[in-house]
C-alpha positions in Angstrom: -6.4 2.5 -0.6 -7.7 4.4 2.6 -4.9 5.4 5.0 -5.2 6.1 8.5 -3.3 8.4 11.2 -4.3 8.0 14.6 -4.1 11.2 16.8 -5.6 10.1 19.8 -7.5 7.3 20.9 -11.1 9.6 19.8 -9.9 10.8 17.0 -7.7 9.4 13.3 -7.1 11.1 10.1 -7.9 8.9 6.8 -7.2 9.6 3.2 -9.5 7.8 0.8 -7.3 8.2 -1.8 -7.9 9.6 -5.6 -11.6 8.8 -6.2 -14.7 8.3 -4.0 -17.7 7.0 -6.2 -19.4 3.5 -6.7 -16.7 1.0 -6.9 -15.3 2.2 -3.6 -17.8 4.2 -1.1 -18.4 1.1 0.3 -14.9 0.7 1.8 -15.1 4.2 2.9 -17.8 3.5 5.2 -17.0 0.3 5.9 -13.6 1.8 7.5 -15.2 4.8 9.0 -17.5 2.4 10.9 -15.0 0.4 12.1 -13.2 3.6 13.4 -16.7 4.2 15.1 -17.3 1.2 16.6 -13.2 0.8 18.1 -14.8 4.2 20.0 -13.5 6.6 17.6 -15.7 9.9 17.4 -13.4 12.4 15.5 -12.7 11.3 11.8 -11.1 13.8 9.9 -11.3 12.9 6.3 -8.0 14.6 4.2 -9.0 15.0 0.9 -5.9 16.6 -0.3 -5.5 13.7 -2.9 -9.3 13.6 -4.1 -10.0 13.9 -7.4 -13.5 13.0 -8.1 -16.5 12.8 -5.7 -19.5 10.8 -6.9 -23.2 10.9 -5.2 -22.1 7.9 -3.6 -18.9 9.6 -2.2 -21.1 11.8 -1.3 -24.1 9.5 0.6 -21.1 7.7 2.4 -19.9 11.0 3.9 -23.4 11.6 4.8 -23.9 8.6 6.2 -20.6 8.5 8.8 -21.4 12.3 9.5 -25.1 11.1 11.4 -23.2 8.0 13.3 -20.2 10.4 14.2 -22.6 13.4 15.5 -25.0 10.9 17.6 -21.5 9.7 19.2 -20.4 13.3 20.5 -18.4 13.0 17.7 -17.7 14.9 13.8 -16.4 14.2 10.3 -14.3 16.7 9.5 -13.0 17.4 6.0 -10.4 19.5 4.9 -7.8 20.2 2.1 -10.8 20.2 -0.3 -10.0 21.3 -4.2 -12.0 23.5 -5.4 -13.7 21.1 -7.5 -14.8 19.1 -4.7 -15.7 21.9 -2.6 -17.7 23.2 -6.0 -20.0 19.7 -5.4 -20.0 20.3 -1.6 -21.7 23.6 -2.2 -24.4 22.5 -5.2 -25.6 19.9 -3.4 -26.4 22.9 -0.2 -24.2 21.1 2.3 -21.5 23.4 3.3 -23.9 24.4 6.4 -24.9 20.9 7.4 -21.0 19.5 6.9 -17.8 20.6 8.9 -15.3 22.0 6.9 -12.2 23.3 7.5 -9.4 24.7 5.3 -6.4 22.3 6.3 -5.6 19.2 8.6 -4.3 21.5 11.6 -7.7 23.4 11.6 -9.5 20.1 11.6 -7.5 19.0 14.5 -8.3 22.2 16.3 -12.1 20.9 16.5 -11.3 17.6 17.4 -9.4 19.2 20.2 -12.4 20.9 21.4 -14.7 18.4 21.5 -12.6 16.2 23.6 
């Protein structure tokens, strides 16, 4: 189950939980686009509690990271395992995603892009 924190009205933090692959990418995007269309541009996504990342984990991230940008807007991810950040880095998208360490360093971007 996703879980969301609001910060401000541009920007929420949401956990998607244990595992992001075919059964539930969907709801991923699904969520992040209704985050989108209430006008929010900063999604952090907290991975803390990911466990397993699949290409379609993968394509939904992709996918809200292009709707987020043409907003003014970012996804952020942070708190990253090593595992997951292992995938991030195969597939070459380290340089194209925004990445940061922990939630207070995401925030700190969402702070200035406001």
């Amino acid at each position: 189950m996703i879980t969301r924190n609001d910060i401000d009205e541009e920007s929420v933090v949401i956990n998607p939980g244990k595992v992001m692959n075919n059964s539930n990418a969907h709801e991923v995007t699904k969520f992040i686009a209704t985050l989108q269309a209430e006008g929010c541009k900063n999604v952090i996504v907290d991975m803390s509690q990911l466990e397993f990342l699949s290409s379609a984990g993968v394509g939904s991230i992709l996918g809200a990271v292009g709707r987020a940008r043409e907003m003014g807007g970012d996804i952020i991810l942070c708190n990253l395992s090593k595992k997951v950040l292992h995938i991030l880095e195969v597939l070459d998208l380290c340089g194209y995603l925004t990445i940061k360490e922990n939630e207070e360093a995401a925030k700190e971007v969402c702070a200035a892009r406001d």
